[in-house]
C-alpha positions as CSV (number, residue, x, y, z in Angstrom):
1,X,35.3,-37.6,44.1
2,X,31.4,-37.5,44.1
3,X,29.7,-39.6,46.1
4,X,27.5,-41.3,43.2
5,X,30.5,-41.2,40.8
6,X,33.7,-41.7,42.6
7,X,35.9,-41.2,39.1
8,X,35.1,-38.1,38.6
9,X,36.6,-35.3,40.4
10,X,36.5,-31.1,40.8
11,X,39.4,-29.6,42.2
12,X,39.1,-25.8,43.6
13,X,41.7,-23.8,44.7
14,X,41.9,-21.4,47.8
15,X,39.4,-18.6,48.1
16,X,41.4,-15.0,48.0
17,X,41.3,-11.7,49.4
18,X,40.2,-10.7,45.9
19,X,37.9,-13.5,45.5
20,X,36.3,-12.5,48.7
21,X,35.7,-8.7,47.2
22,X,34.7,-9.6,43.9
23,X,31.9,-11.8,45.8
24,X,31.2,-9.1,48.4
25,X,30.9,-7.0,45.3
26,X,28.6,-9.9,43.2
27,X,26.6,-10.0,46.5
28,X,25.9,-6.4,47.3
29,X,25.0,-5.2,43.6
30,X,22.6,-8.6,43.6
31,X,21.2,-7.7,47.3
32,X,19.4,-4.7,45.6
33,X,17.1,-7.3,43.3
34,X,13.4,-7.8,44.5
35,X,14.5,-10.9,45.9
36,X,17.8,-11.4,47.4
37,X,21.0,-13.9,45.5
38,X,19.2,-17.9,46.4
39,X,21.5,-20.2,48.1
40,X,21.8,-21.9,45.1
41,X,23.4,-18.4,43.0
42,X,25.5,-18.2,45.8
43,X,27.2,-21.6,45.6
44,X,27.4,-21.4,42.0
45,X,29.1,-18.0,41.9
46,X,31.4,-19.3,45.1
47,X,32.5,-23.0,43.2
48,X,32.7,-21.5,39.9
49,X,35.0,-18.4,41.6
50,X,37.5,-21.4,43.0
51,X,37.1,-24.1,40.9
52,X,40.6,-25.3,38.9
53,X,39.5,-28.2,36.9
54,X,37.1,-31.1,36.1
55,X,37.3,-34.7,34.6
56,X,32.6,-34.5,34.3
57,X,32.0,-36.3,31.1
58,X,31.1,-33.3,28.2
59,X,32.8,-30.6,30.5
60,X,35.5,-29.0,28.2
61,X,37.6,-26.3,29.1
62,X,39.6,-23.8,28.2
63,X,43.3,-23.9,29.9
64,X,43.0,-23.2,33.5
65,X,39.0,-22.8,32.9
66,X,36.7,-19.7,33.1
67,X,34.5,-18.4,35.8
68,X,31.7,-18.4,33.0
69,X,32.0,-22.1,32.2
70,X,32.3,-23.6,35.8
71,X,29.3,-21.6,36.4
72,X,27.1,-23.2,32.9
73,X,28.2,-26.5,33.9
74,X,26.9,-26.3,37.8
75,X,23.8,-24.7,36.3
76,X,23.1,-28.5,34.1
77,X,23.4,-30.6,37.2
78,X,20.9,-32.3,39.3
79,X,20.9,-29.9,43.0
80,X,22.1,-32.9,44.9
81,X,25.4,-32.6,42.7
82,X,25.6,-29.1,43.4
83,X,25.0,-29.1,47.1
84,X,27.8,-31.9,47.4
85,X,30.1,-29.6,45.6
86,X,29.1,-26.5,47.8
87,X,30.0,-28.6,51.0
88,X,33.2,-30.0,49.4
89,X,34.5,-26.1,48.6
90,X,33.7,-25.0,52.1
91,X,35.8,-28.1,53.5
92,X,39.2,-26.0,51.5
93,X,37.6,-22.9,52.0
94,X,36.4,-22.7,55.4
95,X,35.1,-19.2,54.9
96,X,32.9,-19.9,52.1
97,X,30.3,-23.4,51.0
98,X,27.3,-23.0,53.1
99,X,26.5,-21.9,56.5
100,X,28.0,-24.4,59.3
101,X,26.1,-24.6,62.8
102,X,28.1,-22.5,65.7
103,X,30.1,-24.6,67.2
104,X,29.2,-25.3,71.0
105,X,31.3,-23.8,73.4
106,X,33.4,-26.1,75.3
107,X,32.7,-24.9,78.6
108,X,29.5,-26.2,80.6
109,X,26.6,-24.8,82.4
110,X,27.9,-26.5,85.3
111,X,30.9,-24.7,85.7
112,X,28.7,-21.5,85.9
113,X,26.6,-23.2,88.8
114,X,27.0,-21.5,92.3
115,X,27.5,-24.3,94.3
């Protein structure tokens, strides 16, 4: 569910191997632009690669839904939408949704003191 509309729903399924390459592939040919893929072409290609289904009012799709369509309806909603839906996808998909802060080590800096 979305925070501001907890009836509605996106369901993704689990990144692949091939979904990896195919992005990989979408990455490198798009790296070669003037301007390198945004964050926001990134999360669109990387929910609309995983996603499985919808209930957003006006989104209808085909059966099991196309890359193409998951992508046009991410491109009409408001950013907040989309960053909630990025962050959801790399919750199931801890290798993709956007960049997490390193975790901190669990060791110490006192158990590298000399005492």
């Amino acid at each position: 569910p979305f925070i501001k509309e907890p009836d509605w729903f996106w369901q993704f399924k689990p990144a692949t191997v091939a979904d990896e390459l195919e992005m990989q592939r979408w990455i490198n040919t798009n790296a070669k632009r003037d301007t390198p893929p945004t964050w926001i072409e990134v999360a669109i290609k990387q929910i609309a690669m995983t996603s499985v289904s919808t209930n957003l009012p006006g989104a209808e799709l085909e059966e099991g839904g196309k890359v193409t369509q998951f992508e046009e309806l991410c491109l009409a909603m408001p950013i907040d939408m989309l960053g909630e839906l990025w962050t959801a996808l790399g919750e199931v998909n801890p290798l993709w949704g956007p960049p997490r802060p390193p975790q901190s080590s669990p060791t110490s800096e006192a158990e590298f003191s000399a005492e």
